[in-house]
Residue frames relative to the residue before (quaternion, step in Angstrom):
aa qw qx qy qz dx dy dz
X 1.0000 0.0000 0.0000 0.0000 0.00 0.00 0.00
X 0.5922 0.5677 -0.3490 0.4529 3.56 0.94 -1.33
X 0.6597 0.4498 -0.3684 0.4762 3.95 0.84 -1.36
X 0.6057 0.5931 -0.3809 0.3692 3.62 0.50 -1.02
X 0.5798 0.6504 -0.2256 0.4358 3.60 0.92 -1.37
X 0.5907 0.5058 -0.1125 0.6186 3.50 1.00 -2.14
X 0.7941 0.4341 -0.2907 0.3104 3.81 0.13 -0.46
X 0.6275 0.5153 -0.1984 0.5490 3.15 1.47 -0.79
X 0.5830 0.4517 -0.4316 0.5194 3.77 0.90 -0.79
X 0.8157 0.3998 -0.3678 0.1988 3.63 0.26 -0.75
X 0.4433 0.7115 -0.3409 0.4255 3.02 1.82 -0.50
X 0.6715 0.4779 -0.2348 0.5154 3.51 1.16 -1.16
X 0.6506 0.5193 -0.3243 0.4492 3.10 0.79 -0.13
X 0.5299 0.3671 -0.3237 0.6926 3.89 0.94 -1.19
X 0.5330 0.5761 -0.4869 0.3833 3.93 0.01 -0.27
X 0.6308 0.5316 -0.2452 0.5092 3.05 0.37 -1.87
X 0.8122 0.3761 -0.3257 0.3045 3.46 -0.48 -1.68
X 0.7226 0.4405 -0.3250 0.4220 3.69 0.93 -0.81
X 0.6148 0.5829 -0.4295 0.3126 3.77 1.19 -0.71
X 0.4666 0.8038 -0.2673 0.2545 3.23 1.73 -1.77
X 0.6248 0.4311 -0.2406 0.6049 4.05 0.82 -1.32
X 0.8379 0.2443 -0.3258 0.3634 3.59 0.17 -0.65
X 0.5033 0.6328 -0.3887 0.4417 3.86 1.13 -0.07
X 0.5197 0.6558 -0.3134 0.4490 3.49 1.75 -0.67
X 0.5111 0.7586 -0.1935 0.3548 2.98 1.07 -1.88
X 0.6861 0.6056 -0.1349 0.3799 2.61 0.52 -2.37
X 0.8265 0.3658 -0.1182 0.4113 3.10 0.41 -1.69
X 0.6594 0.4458 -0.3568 0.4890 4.00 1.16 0.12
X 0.5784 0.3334 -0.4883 0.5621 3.76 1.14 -0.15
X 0.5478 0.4815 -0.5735 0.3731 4.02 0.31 -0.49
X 0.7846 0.3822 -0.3610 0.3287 4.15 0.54 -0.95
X 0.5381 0.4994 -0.4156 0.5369 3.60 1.24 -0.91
X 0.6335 0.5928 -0.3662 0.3364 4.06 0.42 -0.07
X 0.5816 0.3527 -0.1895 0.7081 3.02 1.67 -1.43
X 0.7871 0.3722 -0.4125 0.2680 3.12 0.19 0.14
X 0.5212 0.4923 -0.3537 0.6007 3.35 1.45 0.00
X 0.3231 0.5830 -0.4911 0.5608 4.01 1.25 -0.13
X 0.8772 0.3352 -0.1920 0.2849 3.68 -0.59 -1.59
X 0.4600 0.4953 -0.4534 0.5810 3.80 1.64 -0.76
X 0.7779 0.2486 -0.4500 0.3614 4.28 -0.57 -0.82
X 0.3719 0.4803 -0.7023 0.3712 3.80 1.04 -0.62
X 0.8262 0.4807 -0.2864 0.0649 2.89 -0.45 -1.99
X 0.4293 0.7200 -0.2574 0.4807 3.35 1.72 -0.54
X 0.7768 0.4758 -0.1103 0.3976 3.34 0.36 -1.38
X 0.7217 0.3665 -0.2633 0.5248 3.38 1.36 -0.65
X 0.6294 0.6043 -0.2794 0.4006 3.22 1.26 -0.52
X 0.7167 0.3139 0.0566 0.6202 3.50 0.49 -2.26
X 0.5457 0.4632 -0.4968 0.4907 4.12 0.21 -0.27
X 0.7882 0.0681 -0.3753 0.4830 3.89 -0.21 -0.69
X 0.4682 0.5758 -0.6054 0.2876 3.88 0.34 0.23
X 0.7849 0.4279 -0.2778 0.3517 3.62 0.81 -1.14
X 0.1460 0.7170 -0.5106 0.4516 3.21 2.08 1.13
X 0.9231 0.0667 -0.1067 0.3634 3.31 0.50 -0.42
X 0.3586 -0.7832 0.5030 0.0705 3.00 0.52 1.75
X 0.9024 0.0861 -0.0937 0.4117 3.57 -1.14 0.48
X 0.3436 -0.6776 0.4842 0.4341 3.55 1.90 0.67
X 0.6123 0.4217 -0.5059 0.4374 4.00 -0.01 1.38
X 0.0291 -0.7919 0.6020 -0.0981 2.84 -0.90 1.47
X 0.5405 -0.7611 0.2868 0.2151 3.66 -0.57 1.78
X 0.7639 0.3229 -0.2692 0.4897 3.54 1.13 -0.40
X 0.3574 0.7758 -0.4718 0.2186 3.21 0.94 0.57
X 0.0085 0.8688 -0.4942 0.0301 4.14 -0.37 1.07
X 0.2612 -0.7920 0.5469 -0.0735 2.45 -0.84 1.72
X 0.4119 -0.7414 0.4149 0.3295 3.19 -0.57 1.57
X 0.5641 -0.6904 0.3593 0.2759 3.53 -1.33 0.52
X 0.5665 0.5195 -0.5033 0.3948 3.61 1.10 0.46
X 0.5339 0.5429 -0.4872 0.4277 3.36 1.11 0.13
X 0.8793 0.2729 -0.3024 0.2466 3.11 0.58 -1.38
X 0.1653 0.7756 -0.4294 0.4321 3.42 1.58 1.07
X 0.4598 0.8102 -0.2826 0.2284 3.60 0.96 -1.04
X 0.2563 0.8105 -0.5186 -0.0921 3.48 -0.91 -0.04
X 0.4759 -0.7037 0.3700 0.3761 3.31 -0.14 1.46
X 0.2080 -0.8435 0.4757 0.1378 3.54 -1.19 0.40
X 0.5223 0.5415 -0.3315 0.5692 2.95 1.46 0.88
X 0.4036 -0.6480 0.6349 0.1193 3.80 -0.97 1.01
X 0.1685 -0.7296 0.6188 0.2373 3.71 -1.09 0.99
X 0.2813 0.6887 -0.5323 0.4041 3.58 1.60 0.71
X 0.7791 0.3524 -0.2927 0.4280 3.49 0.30 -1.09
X 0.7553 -0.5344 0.3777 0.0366 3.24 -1.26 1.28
X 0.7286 0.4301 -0.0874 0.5258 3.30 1.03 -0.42
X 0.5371 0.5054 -0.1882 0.6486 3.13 1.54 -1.03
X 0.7416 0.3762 -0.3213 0.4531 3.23 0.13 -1.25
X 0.6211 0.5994 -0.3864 0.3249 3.79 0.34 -0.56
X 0.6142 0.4764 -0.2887 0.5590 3.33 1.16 -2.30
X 0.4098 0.7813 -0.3485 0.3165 4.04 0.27 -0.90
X 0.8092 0.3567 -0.0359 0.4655 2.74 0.16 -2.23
X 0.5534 0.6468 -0.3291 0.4088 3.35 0.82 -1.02
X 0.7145 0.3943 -0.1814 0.5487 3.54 0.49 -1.68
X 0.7345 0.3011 -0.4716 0.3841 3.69 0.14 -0.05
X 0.7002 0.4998 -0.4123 0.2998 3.30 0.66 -0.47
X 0.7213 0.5356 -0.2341 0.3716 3.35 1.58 -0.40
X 0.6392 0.4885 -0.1320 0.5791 3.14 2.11 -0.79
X 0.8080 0.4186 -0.1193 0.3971 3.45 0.71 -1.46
X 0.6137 0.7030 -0.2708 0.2365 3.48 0.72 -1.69
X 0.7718 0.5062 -0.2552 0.2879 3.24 1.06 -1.30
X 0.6280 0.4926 -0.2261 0.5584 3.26 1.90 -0.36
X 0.8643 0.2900 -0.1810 0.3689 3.39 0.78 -0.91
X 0.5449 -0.5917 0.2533 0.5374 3.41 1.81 -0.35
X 0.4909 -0.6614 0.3495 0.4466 3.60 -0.70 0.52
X 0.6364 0.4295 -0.3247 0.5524 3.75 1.42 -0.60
X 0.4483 -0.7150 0.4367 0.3115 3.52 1.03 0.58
X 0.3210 0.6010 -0.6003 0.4188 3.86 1.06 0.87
X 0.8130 -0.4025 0.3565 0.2237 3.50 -0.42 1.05
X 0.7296 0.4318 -0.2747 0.4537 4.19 0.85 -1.02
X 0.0023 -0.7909 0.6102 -0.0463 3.81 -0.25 0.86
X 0.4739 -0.7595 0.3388 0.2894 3.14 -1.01 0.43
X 0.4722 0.6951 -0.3614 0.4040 3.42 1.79 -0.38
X 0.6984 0.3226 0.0418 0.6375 3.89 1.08 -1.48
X 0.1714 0.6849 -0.6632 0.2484 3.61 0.22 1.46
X 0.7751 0.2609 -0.3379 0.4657 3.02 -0.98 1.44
X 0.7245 0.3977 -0.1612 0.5393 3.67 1.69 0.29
X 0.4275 -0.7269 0.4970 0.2046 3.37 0.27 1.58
X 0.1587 0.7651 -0.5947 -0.1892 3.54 -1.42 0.41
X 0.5835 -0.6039 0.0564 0.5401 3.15 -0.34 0.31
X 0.5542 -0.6899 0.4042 0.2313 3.40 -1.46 0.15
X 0.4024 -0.7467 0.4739 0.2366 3.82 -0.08 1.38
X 0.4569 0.5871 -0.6365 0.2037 3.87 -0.67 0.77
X 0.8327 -0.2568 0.0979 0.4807 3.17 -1.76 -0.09
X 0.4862 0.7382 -0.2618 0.3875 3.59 1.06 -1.13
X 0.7861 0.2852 -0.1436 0.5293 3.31 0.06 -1.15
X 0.7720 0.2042 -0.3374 0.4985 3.58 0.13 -0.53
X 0.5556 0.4869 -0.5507 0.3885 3.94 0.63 0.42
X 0.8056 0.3005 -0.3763 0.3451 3.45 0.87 0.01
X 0.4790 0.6781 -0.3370 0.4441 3.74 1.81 0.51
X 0.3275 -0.6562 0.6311 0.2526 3.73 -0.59 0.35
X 0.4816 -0.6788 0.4645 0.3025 3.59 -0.78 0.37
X 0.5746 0.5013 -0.4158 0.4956 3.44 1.32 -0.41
X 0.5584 0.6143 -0.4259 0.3599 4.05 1.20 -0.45
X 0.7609 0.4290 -0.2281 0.4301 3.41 1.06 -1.39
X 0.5792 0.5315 -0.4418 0.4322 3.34 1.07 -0.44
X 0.6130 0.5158 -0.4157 0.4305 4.24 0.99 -0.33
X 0.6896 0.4622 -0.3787 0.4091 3.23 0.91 -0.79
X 0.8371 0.1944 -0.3410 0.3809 3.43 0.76 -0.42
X 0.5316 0.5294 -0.5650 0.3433 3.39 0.62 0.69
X 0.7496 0.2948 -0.3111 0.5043 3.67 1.25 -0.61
X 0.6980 -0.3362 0.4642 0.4293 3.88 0.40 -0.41
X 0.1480 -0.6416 0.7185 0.2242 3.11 -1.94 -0.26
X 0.2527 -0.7710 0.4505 0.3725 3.82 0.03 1.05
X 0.6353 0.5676 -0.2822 0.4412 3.44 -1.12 -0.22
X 0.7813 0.3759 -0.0704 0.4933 3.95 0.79 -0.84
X 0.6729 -0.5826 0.3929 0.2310 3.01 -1.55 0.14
X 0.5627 0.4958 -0.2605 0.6080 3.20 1.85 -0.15
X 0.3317 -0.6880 0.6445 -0.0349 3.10 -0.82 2.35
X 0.4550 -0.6689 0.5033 0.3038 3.17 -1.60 0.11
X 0.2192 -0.8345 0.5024 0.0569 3.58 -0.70 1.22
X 0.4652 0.7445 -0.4215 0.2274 3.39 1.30 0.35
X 0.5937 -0.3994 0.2739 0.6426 4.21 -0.71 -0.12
X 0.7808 0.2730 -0.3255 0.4582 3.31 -1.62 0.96
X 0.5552 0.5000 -0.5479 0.3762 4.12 0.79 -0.02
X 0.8311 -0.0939 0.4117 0.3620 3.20 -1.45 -0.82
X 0.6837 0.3572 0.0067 0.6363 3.76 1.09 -2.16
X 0.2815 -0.7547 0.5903 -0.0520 3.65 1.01 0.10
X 0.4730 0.6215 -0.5813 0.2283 3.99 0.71 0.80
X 0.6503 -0.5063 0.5078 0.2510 3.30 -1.69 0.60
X 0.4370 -0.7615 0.4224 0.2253 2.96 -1.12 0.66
X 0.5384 0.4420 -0.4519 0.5572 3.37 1.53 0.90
X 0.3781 0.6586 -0.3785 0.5291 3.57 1.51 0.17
X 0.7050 0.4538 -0.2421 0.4883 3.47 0.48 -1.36
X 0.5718 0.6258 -0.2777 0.4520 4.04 1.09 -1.00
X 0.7655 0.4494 -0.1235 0.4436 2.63 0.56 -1.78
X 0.6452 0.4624 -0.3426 0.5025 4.17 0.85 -0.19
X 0.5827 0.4885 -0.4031 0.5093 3.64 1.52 -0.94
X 0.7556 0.5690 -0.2107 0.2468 3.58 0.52 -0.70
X 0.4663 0.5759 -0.1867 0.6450 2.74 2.33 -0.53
X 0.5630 0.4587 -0.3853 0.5694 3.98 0.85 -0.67
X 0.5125 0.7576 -0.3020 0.2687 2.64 0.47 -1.24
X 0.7500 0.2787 0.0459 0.5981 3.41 0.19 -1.96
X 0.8010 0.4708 -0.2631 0.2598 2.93 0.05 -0.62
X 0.7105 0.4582 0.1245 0.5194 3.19 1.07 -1.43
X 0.8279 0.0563 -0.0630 0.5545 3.84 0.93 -0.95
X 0.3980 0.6630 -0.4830 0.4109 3.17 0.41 1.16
């Protein structure tokens, strides 16, 4: 009995030693799981209601009509403009919308925004884009960069970037 006793402890033991490596295992695919679990939560709450708005357009969106009255008073013809423009998107905009303003930033990989070409700005008044970026889009990735946000831009700043898309981008 005593040997039988002596046999079993060691088995449990050579047991032990061989289970030990795979209980590890065990215990790194359970965290890379929970931990791939917490990246799609994190997905879903994040990028699910963004791809609410495919093509960053969203059908009930109302813009009040003194904006879209507007008319930018700057020319991305003139040289200056176009420059001060360029500047502010590449420092403000680019990272979301792309430096060629095709929609693929680097901040929001994996989230389409829209894409600046003739298209898009033939169907936008310039007073429209100038609300969205001075006030935001709630719900989205597009803060508000007008005077008093966070980005704190001027409202010849804001002109001056439409005028730069503008040229640059919808033509």
């Amino acid at each position: 009995m005593g040997a039988t006793i002596k046999n079993f402890k060691t088995m449990q033991k050579t047991a032990s030693g061989l289970l030990g490596p795979i209980d590890s295992q065990c215990r790194q695919k359970r965290s890379d799981t929970f931990n791939s679990l917490k990246t799609t939560i994190f997905a879903m709450i994040l990028i699910v209601p963004m791809s609410v708005l495919a093509g960053g357009e969203r059908k009930d969106r109302k813009i009040p009509d003194e904006y879209l009255a507007k008319k930018n008073p700057f020319t991305g013809s003139d040289k200056s403009v176009f420059e001060r423009g360029e500047y502010i998107f590449s420092k403000k905009c680019a990272r979301c919308h792309g430096k060629n303003g095709d929609g693929v930033g680097s901040i929001l990989e994996g989230y389409q925004m829209p894409v600046f070409n003739k298209e898009y700005y033939s169907k936008r008044e310039d007073g429209y884009i100038f609300w969205i970026v001075e006030h935001g889009l709630p719900n989205t990735p597009m803060r508000p960069f007008g005077p008093g946000s966070d980005y704190n831009l001027s409202e010849a700043d804001i002109w001056k970037v439409i005028a730069y898309e503008r040229e640059k981008f919808g033509k």
